[in-house]
C-alpha angles and dihedrals in degrees: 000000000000118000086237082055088048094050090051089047095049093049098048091057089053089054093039085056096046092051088047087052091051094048091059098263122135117209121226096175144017132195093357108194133187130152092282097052151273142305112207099210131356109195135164116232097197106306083346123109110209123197106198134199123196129200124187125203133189087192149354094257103111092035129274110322088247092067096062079078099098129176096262097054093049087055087052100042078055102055086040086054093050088051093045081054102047095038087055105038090225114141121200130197086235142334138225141194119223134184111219098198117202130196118184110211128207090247128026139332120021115242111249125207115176101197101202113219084355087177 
């Protein structure tokens, strides 16, 4: 990955956090890493836990950044969420996986879409 790519990244997950905020949300973790991979923001949306994923997009060239969540990466995002669990002894009532899409625009504010139990 490039360190452009890195930048873009980096700033779609602080927009993504800021939306999440705004949206009542309260974080418990960013960027969660083990062996197996990473979780982008754990936050918890009143008793739900919510695992999130955020893509960031500078067009819609490759598709809508929600599409980059392939099957694949929600089964893993699964099994990473079992081990943060796990790793941290939190329960939770019930959890959920959500998809923060994030568009950058020529001019001014990304555009946000918090896709609730996205898979």
């Amino acid at each position: 990955m490039t360190k452009r790519n890195q930048a873009v990244g980096a700033y779609g997950e602080r927009c993504a956090v800021r939306h999440l905020i705004g949206a009542g949300l309260r974080p418990v973790a960013r960027n969660w890493r083990c062996a197996a991979g990473e979780i982008d923001i754990i936050a918890w949306d009143g008793s739900v836990l919510a695992f999130c994923e955020v893509k960031t997009r500078r067009n819609e060239e490759f598709g809508p950044p929600a599409e980059a969540v392939v099957p694949a990466k929600a089964r893993r995002l699964r099994g990473l969420a079992a081990r943060w669990l796990a790793d941290t002894g939190t329960t939770a009532d019930e959890v959920r996986f959500d998809v923060v899409s994030v568009r950058l625009t020529g001019a001014g504010a990304a555009r946000v879409e918090h896709l609730k139990g996205a898979f």
